[in-house]
C-alpha positions as a Markdown table, in Angstrom:
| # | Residue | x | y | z |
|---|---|---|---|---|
| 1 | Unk | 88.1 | 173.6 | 107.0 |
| 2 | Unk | 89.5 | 170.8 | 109.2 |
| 3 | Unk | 87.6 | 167.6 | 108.8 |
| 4 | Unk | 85.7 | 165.8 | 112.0 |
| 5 | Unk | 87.9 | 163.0 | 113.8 |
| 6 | Unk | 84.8 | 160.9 | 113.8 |
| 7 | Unk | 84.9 | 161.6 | 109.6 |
| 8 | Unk | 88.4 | 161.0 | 109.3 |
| 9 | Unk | 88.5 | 157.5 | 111.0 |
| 10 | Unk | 85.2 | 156.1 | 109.8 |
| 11 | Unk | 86.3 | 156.9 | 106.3 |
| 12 | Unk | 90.1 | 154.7 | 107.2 |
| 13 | Unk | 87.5 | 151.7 | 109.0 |
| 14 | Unk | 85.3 | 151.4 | 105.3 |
| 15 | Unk | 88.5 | 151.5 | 103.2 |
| 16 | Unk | 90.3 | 149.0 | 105.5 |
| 17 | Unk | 86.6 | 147.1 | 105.9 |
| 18 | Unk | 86.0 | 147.0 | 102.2 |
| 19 | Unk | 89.2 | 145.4 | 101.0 |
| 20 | Unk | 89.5 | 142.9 | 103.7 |
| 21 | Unk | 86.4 | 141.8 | 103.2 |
| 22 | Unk | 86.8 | 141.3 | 99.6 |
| 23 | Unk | 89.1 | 138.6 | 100.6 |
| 24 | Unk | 86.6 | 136.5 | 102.6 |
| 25 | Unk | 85.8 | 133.1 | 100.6 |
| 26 | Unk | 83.3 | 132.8 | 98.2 |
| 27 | Unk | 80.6 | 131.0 | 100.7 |
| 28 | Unk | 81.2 | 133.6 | 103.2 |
| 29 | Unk | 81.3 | 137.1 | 100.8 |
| 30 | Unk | 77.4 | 137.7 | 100.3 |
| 31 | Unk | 76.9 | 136.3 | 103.9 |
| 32 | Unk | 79.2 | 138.5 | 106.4 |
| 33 | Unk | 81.2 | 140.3 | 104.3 |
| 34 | Unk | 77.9 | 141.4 | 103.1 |
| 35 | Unk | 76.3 | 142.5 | 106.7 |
| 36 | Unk | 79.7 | 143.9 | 107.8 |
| 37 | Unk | 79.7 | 146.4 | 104.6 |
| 38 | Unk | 76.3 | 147.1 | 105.2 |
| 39 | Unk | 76.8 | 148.0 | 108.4 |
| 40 | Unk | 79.9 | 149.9 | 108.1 |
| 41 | Unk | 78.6 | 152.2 | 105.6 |
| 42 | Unk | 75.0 | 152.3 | 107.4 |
| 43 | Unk | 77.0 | 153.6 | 110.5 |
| 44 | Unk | 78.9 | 156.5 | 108.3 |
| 45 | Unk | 75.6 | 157.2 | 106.4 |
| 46 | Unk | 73.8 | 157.8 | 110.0 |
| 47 | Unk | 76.8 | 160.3 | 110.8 |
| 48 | Unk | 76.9 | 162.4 | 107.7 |
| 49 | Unk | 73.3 | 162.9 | 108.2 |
| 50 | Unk | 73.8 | 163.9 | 112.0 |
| 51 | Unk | 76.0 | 166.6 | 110.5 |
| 52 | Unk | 72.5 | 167.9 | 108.3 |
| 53 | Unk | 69.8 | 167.3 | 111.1 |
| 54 | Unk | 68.6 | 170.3 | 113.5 |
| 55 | Unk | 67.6 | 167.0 | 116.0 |
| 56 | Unk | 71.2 | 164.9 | 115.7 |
| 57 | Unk | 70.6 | 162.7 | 118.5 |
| 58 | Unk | 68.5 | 160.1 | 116.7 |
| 59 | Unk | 70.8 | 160.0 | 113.9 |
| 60 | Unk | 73.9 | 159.1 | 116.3 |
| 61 | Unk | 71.7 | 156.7 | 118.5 |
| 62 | Unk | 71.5 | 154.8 | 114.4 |
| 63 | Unk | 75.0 | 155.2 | 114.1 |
| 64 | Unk | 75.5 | 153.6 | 117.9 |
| 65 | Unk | 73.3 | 150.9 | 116.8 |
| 66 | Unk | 74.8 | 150.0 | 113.7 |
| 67 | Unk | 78.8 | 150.1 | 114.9 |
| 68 | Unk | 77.1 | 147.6 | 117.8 |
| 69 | Unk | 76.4 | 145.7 | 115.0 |
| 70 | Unk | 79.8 | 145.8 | 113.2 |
| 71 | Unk | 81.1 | 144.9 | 116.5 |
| 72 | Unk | 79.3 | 141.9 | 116.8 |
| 73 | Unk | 79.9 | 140.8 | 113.1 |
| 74 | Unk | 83.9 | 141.2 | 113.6 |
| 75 | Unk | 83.3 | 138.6 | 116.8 |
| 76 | Unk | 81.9 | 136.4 | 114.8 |
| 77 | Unk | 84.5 | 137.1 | 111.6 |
| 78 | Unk | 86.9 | 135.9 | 114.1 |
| 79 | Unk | 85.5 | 133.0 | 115.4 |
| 80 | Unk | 84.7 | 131.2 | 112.1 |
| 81 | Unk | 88.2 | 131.6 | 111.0 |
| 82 | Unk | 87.3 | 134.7 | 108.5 |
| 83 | Unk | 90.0 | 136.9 | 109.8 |
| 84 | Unk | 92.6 | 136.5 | 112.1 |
| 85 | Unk | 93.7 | 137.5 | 115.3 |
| 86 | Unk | 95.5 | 140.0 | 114.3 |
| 87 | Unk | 93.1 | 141.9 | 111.6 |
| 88 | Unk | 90.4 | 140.9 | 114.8 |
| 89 | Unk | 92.4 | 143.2 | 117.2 |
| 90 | Unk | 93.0 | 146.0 | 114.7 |
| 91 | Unk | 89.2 | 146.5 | 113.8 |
| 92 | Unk | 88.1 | 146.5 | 117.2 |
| 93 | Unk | 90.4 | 149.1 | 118.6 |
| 94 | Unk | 89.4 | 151.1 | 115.4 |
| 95 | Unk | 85.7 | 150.2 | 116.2 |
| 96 | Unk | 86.4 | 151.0 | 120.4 |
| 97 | Unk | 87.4 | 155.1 | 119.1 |
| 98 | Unk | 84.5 | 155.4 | 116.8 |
| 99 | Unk | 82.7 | 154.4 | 119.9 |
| 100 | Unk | 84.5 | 157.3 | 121.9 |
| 101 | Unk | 84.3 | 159.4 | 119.4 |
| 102 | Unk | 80.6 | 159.0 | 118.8 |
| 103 | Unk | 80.0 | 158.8 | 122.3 |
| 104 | Unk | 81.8 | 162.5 | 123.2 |
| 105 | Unk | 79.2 | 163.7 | 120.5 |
| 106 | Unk | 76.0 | 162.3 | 122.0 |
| 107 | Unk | 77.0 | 163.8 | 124.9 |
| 108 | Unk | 77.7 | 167.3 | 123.5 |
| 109 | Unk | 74.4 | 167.4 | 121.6 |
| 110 | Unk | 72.3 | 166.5 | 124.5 |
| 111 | Unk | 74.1 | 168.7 | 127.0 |
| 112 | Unk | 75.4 | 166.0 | 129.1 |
| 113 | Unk | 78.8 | 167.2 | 128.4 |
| 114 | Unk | 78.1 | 170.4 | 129.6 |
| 115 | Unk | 76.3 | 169.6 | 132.5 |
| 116 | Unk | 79.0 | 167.2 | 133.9 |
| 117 | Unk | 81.6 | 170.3 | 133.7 |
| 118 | Unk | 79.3 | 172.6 | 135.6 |
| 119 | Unk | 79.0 | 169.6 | 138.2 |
| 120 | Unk | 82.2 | 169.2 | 138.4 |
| 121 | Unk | 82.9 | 173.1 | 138.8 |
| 122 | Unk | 80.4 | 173.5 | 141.7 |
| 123 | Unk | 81.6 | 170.0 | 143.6 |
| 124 | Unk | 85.1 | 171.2 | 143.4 |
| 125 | Unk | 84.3 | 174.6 | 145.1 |
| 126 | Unk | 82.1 | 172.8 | 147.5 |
| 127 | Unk | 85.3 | 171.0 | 148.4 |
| 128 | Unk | 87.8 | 174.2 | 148.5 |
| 129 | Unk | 85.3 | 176.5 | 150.3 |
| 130 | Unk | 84.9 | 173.3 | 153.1 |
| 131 | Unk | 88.5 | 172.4 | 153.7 |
């Protein structure tokens, strides 16, 4: 069985997360590090158990909430100097999929998705029956 995107690149983000955090001084490990981890692996916890729920959607809008929250925390990384630039940038296009990626499934559990096609199907006939 062929493993979920959204699996496959959360699981990269922790292993990438969890060693460059381990390199954050001393003063700073149990402070950001600390939140970061916590909400890296929150936000991969709240996605496994999406995959287990009959009712996912409250399970992603956790997950949404808590890569917000890494977000934030790798701004903040940045500014005091924890990380640079560079690592910076590479987190938050990793973090920007997991938002897409998260984001395409909300949408498919609540039908959005769906509903947006069939919209779309109906407009463009509107348009080919009227020109």
């Amino acid at each position: 069985m062929k493993e979920s995107p959204i699996f496959i690149k959360s699981f990269e983000m922790l292993q990438w997360l969890l060693n460059h955090t381990r390199k954050f001084p001393k003063h700073q490990r149990f402070v950001m590090a600390r939140r970061m981890e916590e909400a890296a692996l929150d936000f991969h916890d709240e996605i496994l158990r999406a995959t287990r729920s009959r009712k996912p959607l409250q399970a992603l809008g956790e997950a949404d909430y808590h890569l917000s929250r890494l977000k934030v925390y790798n701004r903040l990384c940045k500014e005091m100097q924890l990380q640079s630039f560079k690592q910076y940038e590479h987190l938050s296009r990793v973090l920007d999929e997991l938002g897409k990626l998260l984001g395409g499934w909300m949408r498919k559990v609540s039908g959005h998705g769906e509903r947006n096609r069939e919209r779309n199907k109906t407009e463009k006939a509107v348009r080919e029956a009227t020109a």
